[in-house]
C-alpha positions as CSV (number, residue, x, y, z in Angstrom):
1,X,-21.6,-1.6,-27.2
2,X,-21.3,-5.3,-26.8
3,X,-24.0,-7.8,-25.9
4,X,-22.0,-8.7,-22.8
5,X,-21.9,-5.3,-21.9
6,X,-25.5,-4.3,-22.6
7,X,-26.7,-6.8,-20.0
8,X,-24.0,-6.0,-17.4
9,X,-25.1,-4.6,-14.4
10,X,-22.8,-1.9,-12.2
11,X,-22.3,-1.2,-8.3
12,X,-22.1,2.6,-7.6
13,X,-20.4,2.8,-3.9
14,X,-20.4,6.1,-2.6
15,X,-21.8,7.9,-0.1
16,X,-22.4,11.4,-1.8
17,X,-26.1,11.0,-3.2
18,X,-25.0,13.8,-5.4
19,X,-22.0,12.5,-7.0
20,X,-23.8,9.0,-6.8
21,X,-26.3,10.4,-9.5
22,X,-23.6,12.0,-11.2
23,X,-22.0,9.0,-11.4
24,X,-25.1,7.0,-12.5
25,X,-26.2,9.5,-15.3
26,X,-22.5,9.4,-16.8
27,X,-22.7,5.5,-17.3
28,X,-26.2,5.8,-18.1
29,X,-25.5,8.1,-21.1
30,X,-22.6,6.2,-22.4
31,X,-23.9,2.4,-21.7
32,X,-27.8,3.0,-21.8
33,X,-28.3,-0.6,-21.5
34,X,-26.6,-1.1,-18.0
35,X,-28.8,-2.1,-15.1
36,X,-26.8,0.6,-12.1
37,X,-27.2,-0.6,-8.2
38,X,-26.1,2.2,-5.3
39,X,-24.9,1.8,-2.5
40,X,-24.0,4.5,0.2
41,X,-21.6,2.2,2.1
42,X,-19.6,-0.3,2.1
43,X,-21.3,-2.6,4.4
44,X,-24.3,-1.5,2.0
45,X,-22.6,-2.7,-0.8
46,X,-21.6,-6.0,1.0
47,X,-24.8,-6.9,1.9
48,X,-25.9,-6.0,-1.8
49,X,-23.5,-8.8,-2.7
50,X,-24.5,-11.1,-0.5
51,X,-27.8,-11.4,-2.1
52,X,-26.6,-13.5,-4.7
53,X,-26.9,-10.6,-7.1
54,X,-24.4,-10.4,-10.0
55,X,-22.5,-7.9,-10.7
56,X,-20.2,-6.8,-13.5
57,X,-18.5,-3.9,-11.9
58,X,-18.2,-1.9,-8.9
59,X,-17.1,2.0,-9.4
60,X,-15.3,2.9,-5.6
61,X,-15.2,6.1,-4.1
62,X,-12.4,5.5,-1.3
63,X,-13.5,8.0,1.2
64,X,-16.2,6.1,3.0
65,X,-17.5,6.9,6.7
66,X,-17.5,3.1,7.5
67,X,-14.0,2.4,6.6
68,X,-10.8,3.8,6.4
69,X,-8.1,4.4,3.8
70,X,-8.1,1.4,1.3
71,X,-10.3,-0.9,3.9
72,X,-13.3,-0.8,1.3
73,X,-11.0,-2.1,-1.5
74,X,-9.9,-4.5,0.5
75,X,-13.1,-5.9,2.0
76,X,-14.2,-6.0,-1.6
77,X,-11.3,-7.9,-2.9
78,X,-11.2,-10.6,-0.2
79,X,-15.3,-11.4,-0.3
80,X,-15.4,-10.7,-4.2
81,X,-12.1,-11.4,-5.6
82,X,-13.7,-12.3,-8.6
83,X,-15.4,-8.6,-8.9
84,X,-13.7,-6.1,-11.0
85,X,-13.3,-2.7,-8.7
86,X,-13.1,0.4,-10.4
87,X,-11.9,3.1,-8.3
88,X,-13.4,6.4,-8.6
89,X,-11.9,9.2,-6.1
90,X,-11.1,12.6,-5.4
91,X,-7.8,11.9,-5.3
92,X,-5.3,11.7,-7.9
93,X,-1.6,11.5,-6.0
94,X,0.2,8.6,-8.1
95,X,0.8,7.0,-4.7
96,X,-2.5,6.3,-3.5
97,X,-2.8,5.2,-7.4
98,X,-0.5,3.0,-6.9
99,X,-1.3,1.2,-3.4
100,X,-5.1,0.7,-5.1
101,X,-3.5,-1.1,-7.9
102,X,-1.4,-3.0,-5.9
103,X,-4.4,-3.6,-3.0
104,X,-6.5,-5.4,-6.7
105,X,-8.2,-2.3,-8.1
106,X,-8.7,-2.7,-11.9
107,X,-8.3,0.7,-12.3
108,X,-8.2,4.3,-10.9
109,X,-10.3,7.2,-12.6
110,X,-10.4,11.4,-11.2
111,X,-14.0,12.4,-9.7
112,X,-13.0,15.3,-11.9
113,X,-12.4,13.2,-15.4
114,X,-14.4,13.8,-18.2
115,X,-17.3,11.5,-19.1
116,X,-15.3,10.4,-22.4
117,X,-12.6,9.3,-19.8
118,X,-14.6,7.4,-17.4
119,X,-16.4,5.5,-20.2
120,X,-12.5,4.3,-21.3
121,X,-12.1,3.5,-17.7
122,X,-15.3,1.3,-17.7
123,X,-14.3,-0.3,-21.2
124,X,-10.6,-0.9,-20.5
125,X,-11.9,-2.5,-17.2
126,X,-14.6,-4.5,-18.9
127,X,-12.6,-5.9,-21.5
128,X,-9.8,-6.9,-18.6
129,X,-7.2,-4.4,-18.7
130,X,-6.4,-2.2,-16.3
131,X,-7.0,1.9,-16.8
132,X,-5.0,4.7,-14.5
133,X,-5.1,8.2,-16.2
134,X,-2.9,9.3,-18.7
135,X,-0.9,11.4,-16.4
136,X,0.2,8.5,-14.0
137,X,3.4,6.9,-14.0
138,X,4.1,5.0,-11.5
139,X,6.6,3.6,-9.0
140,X,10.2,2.6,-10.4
141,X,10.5,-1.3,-11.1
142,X,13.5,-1.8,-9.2
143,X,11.4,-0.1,-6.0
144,X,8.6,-2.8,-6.6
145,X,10.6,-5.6,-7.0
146,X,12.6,-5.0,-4.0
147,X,9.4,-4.7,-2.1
148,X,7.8,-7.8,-3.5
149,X,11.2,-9.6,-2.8
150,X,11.2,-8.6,1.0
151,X,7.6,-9.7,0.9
152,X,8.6,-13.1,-0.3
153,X,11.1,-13.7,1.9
154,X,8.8,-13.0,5.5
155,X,6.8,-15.4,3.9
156,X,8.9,-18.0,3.5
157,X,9.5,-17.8,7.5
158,X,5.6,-19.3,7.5
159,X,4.8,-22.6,8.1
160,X,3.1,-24.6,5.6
161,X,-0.1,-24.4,8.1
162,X,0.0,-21.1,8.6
163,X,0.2,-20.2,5.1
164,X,-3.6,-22.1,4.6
165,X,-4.7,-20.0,7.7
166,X,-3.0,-16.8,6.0
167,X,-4.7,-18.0,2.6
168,X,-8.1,-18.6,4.5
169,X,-7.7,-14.8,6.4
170,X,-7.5,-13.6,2.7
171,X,-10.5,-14.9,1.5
172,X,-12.2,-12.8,4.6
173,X,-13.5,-16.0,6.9
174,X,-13.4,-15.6,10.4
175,X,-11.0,-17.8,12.6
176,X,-14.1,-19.8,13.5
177,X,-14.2,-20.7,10.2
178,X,-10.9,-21.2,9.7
179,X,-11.1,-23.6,12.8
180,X,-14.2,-25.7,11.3
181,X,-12.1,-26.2,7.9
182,X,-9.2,-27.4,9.1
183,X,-10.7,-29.4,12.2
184,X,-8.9,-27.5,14.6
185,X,-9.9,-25.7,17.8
186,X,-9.8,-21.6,18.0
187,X,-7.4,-21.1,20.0
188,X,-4.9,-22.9,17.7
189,X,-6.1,-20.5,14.9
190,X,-5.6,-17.4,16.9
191,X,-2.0,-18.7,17.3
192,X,-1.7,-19.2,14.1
193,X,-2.8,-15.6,13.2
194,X,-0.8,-14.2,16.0
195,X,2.6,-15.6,14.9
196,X,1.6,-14.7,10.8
197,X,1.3,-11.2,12.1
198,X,4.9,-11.4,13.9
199,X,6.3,-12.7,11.3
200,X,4.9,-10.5,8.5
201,X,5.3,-7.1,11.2
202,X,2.3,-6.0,10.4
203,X,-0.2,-5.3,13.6
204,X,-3.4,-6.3,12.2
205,X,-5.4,-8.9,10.2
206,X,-6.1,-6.5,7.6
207,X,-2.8,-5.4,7.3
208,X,-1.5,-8.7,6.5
209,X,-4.1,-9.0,4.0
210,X,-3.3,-5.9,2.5
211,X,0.6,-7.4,2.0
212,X,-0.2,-10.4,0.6
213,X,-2.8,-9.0,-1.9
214,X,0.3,-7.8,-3.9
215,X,0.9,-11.1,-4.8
216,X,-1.1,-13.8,-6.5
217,X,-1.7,-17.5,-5.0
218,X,0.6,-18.9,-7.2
219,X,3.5,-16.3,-5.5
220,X,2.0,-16.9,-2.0
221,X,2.5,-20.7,-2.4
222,X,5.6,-21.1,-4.6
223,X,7.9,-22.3,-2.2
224,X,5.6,-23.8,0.2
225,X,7.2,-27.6,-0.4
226,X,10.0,-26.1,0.9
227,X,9.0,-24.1,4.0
Protein backbone atom coordinates (compact mmCIF):
# COMPACT_ATOMS: atom_id res chain seq x y z
CA UNK A 1 0.00 0.00 0.00
CA UNK A 2 1.16 3.50 -0.87
CA UNK A 3 2.07 6.34 1.46
CA UNK A 4 -0.71 8.32 -0.06
CA UNK A 5 -2.99 5.71 0.65
CA UNK A 6 -1.91 4.86 4.19
CA UNK A 7 -2.81 8.32 5.29
CA UNK A 8 -6.02 8.63 3.37
CA UNK A 9 -9.01 8.81 5.27
CA UNK A 10 -12.64 7.23 3.91
CA UNK A 11 -16.41 8.41 4.31
CA UNK A 12 -18.67 5.34 4.94
CA UNK A 13 -22.45 6.66 4.03
CA UNK A 14 -25.01 4.40 4.92
CA UNK A 15 -27.54 4.08 7.07
CA UNK A 16 -27.48 0.26 8.01
CA UNK A 17 -25.07 0.23 11.26
CA UNK A 18 -24.64 -3.35 10.28
CA UNK A 19 -23.48 -3.10 6.91
CA UNK A 20 -21.75 0.23 7.95
CA UNK A 21 -19.33 -2.02 10.18
CA UNK A 22 -19.21 -4.54 7.50
CA UNK A 23 -18.17 -2.07 5.39
CA UNK A 24 -15.57 -0.60 7.78
CA UNK A 25 -13.95 -3.90 8.81
CA UNK A 26 -13.53 -4.84 4.92
CA UNK A 27 -11.38 -1.58 4.26
CA UNK A 28 -9.96 -1.93 7.56
CA UNK A 29 -8.47 -5.48 6.78
CA UNK A 30 -7.30 -4.56 3.35
CA UNK A 31 -5.91 -0.83 4.06
CA UNK A 32 -5.18 -1.06 7.87
CA UNK A 33 -3.72 2.37 7.78
CA UNK A 34 -6.94 4.24 6.70
CA UNK A 35 -8.47 6.58 9.17
CA UNK A 36 -12.75 5.46 8.23
CA UNK A 37 -15.57 8.34 9.21
CA UNK A 38 -19.55 7.10 9.22
CA UNK A 39 -22.08 8.62 8.44
CA UNK A 40 -25.83 7.35 8.66
CA UNK A 41 -27.08 10.05 6.26
CA UNK A 42 -26.51 12.15 3.87
CA UNK A 43 -27.11 15.38 5.42
CA UNK A 44 -24.72 13.55 8.14
CA UNK A 45 -22.29 13.18 5.79
CA UNK A 46 -22.61 16.84 4.47
CA UNK A 47 -22.25 18.35 7.58
CA UNK A 48 -19.11 15.93 8.14
CA UNK A 49 -17.74 17.81 5.11
CA UNK A 50 -18.43 20.90 6.05
CA UNK A 51 -16.10 20.74 8.88
CA UNK A 52 -13.25 21.34 6.78
CA UNK A 53 -12.32 17.66 7.25
CA UNK A 54 -10.47 15.96 4.32
CA UNK A 55 -11.49 13.20 2.77
CA UNK A 56 -10.08 10.82 0.22
CA UNK A 57 -13.15 8.79 -0.56
CA UNK A 58 -16.69 8.40 0.15
CA UNK A 59 -18.14 4.61 -0.34
CA UNK A 60 -22.35 5.40 -1.12
CA UNK A 61 -24.96 3.28 -0.38
CA UNK A 62 -27.84 4.86 -2.68
CA UNK A 63 -30.80 3.81 -0.61
CA UNK A 64 -30.87 6.61 1.92
CA UNK A 65 -34.11 7.73 4.02
CA UNK A 66 -33.27 11.40 3.47
CA UNK A 67 -32.98 11.33 -0.22
CA UNK A 68 -34.27 9.73 -3.10
CA UNK A 69 -32.89 7.79 -6.03
CA UNK A 70 -29.45 9.25 -7.07
CA UNK A 71 -30.14 12.71 -4.88
CA UNK A 72 -27.20 11.71 -2.46
CA UNK A 73 -24.76 11.35 -5.44
CA UNK A 74 -25.79 14.25 -6.64
CA UNK A 75 -25.72 16.51 -3.53
CA UNK A 76 -22.29 15.02 -3.15
CA UNK A 77 -21.10 15.86 -6.47
CA UNK A 78 -22.31 19.49 -6.63
CA UNK A 79 -20.79 20.51 -2.91
CA UNK A 80 -17.73 18.08 -3.34
CA UNK A 81 -17.02 17.75 -6.91
CA UNK A 82 -13.61 17.30 -6.17
CA UNK A 83 -14.50 14.08 -3.84
CA UNK A 84 -14.21 10.75 -5.36
CA UNK A 85 -17.76 8.75 -4.68
CA UNK A 86 -17.60 5.20 -4.64
CA UNK A 87 -20.86 3.71 -4.95
CA UNK A 88 -21.67 0.83 -2.86
CA UNK A 89 -25.42 -0.72 -3.35
CA UNK A 90 -27.64 -3.46 -3.32
CA UNK A 91 -28.29 -3.04 -6.61
CA UNK A 92 -26.51 -4.27 -9.53
CA UNK A 93 -29.06 -3.55 -12.76
CA UNK A 94 -26.42 -2.09 -15.48
CA UNK A 95 -28.88 0.89 -15.73
CA UNK A 96 -28.84 2.31 -12.47
CA UNK A 97 -24.86 1.51 -13.11
CA UNK A 98 -24.95 3.47 -15.64
CA UNK A 99 -27.05 6.72 -14.51
CA UNK A 100 -24.39 6.75 -11.30
CA UNK A 101 -21.58 6.90 -13.71
CA UNK A 102 -22.98 9.32 -15.68
CA UNK A 103 -24.56 11.48 -12.43
CA UNK A 104 -20.04 11.53 -11.38
CA UNK A 105 -19.76 8.25 -9.40
CA UNK A 106 -16.12 6.99 -9.70
CA UNK A 107 -17.30 3.66 -9.60
CA UNK A 108 -20.11 1.19 -8.68
CA UNK A 109 -19.27 -2.03 -6.46
CA UNK A 110 -22.27 -5.08 -5.36
CA UNK A 111 -23.10 -5.00 -1.39
CA UNK A 112 -22.64 -8.62 -2.21
CA UNK A 113 -18.91 -8.48 -3.83
CA UNK A 114 -16.20 -10.11 -2.31
CA UNK A 115 -13.76 -8.26 -0.14
CA UNK A 116 -10.92 -8.92 -2.83
CA UNK A 117 -13.40 -6.93 -5.24
CA UNK A 118 -14.16 -3.97 -3.15
CA UNK A 119 -10.50 -3.51 -2.35
CA UNK A 120 -9.93 -3.22 -6.53
CA UNK A 121 -12.81 -0.93 -6.39
CA UNK A 122 -11.06 1.27 -3.72
CA UNK A 123 -7.61 1.03 -5.67
CA UNK A 124 -8.92 1.57 -9.18
CA UNK A 125 -10.80 4.55 -7.64
CA UNK A 126 -7.76 5.77 -5.67
CA UNK A 127 -5.39 5.66 -8.42
CA UNK A 128 -8.24 7.68 -10.68
CA UNK A 129 -9.88 5.22 -12.81
CA UNK A 130 -13.07 4.31 -12.67
CA UNK A 131 -14.27 0.52 -11.45
CA UNK A 132 -17.91 -1.13 -12.37
CA UNK A 133 -17.95 -5.04 -11.99
CA UNK A 134 -16.77 -7.29 -14.38
CA UNK A 135 -20.17 -8.24 -15.48
CA UNK A 136 -21.29 -4.75 -16.65
CA UNK A 137 -21.42 -3.51 -20.00
CA UNK A 138 -22.97 -0.73 -20.53
CA UNK A 139 -25.16 1.41 -22.73
CA UNK A 140 -24.48 1.31 -26.68
CA UNK A 141 -22.21 4.46 -27.82
CA UNK A 142 -24.39 5.47 -30.46
CA UNK A 143 -27.39 5.66 -27.55
CA UNK A 144 -25.04 7.94 -25.46
CA UNK A 145 -23.98 10.11 -28.02
CA UNK A 146 -27.40 10.78 -29.22
CA UNK A 147 -28.31 11.64 -25.70
CA UNK A 148 -25.34 13.91 -25.05
CA UNK A 149 -26.06 15.50 -28.50
CA UNK A 150 -29.77 16.39 -27.68
CA UNK A 151 -28.36 17.65 -24.37
CA UNK A 152 -26.09 19.95 -26.24
CA UNK A 153 -28.40 21.36 -28.29
CA UNK A 154 -31.24 22.53 -25.31
CA UNK A 155 -28.34 24.15 -24.09
CA UNK A 156 -27.45 26.02 -26.71
CA UNK A 157 -31.11 27.58 -26.52
CA UNK A 158 -29.53 29.33 -23.06
CA UNK A 159 -28.38 32.58 -22.79
CA UNK A 160 -24.94 33.26 -22.02
CA UNK A 161 -26.36 34.57 -18.43
CA UNK A 162 -28.31 31.91 -17.82
CA UNK A 163 -25.66 29.49 -18.50
CA UNK A 164 -23.45 31.18 -15.24
CA UNK A 165 -26.78 30.83 -13.21
CA UNK A 166 -27.05 27.11 -14.52
CA UNK A 167 -23.22 26.78 -13.82
CA UNK A 168 -23.75 28.48 -10.24
CA UNK A 169 -27.09 25.97 -9.61
CA UNK A 170 -24.43 23.12 -10.24
CA UNK A 171 -22.12 24.04 -7.83
CA UNK A 172 -25.24 23.68 -5.24
CA UNK A 173 -25.56 27.69 -4.15
CA UNK A 174 -28.74 28.97 -3.50
CA UNK A 175 -30.35 31.68 -5.76
CA UNK A 176 -29.48 34.12 -2.99
CA UNK A 177 -26.27 33.45 -3.74
CA UNK A 178 -26.41 33.38 -7.10
CA UNK A 179 -28.09 36.92 -6.76
CA UNK A 180 -25.02 38.39 -4.49
CA UNK A 181 -22.47 37.05 -7.16
CA UNK A 182 -23.76 38.43 -10.02
CA UNK A 183 -25.17 41.82 -8.31
CA UNK A 184 -28.51 41.08 -9.30
CA UNK A 185 -31.79 41.01 -7.39
CA UNK A 186 -33.73 37.42 -6.62
CA UNK A 187 -36.35 37.74 -8.50
CA UNK A 188 -34.16 38.04 -11.72
CA UNK A 189 -32.44 34.74 -10.60
CA UNK A 190 -35.66 32.84 -10.08
CA UNK A 191 -36.35 33.88 -13.74
CA UNK A 192 -33.41 32.83 -14.79
CA UNK A 193 -33.93 29.38 -13.16
CA UNK A 194 -37.47 29.27 -14.33
CA UNK A 195 -36.72 29.65 -18.06
CA UNK A 196 -33.37 27.07 -17.71
CA UNK A 197 -35.88 24.59 -16.47
CA UNK A 198 -38.28 25.30 -19.69
CA UNK A 199 -35.77 25.11 -21.78
CA UNK A 200 -33.95 22.07 -20.55
CA UNK A 201 -37.83 20.25 -19.80
CA UNK A 202 -36.85 19.18 -16.80
CA UNK A 203 -39.29 20.22 -13.65
CA UNK A 204 -36.82 20.73 -10.98
CA UNK A 205 -33.54 22.22 -9.98
CA UNK A 206 -32.04 19.03 -9.29
CA UNK A 207 -33.16 17.66 -12.39
CA UNK A 208 -31.34 20.09 -14.35
CA UNK A 209 -28.37 19.38 -12.43
CA UNK A 210 -28.59 15.87 -12.86
CA UNK A 211 -28.52 16.69 -16.95
CA UNK A 212 -25.84 18.76 -17.10
CA UNK A 213 -23.64 16.59 -14.74
CA UNK A 214 -23.12 14.31 -17.89
CA UNK A 215 -21.15 16.84 -19.25
CA UNK A 216 -17.99 18.58 -18.16
CA UNK A 217 -17.57 22.65 -17.98
CA UNK A 218 -15.65 22.61 -20.87
CA UNK A 219 -18.92 20.87 -22.87
CA UNK A 220 -21.34 23.11 -20.86
CA UNK A 221 -19.52 26.31 -22.13
CA UNK A 222 -18.21 25.33 -25.66
CA UNK A 223 -20.37 27.28 -27.65
CA UNK A 224 -21.22 29.92 -25.24
CA UNK A 225 -19.56 32.87 -27.63
CA UNK A 226 -22.04 31.89 -29.80
CA UNK A 227 -25.29 31.62 -27.82
Amino acid sequence: MSAATESARFLIIDDHPLFREALHSAVQITYPEVDTVEARSISEALDLLAEAKTFDLALLDLSMPDVHGFDGLLQLRTRHPRLPVLIVSGHEDAKIISEALSYGAAGFVPKSARKDDLAAAIRSVMEGTVYVPETYKGNHPDADSADRANLMQRLSTLTPQQLRVLQMLRQGMLNKQIAYELQVGETTVKAHVSEILRKLNVYSRTQAVIEVSRLDNAELFRDQAGF
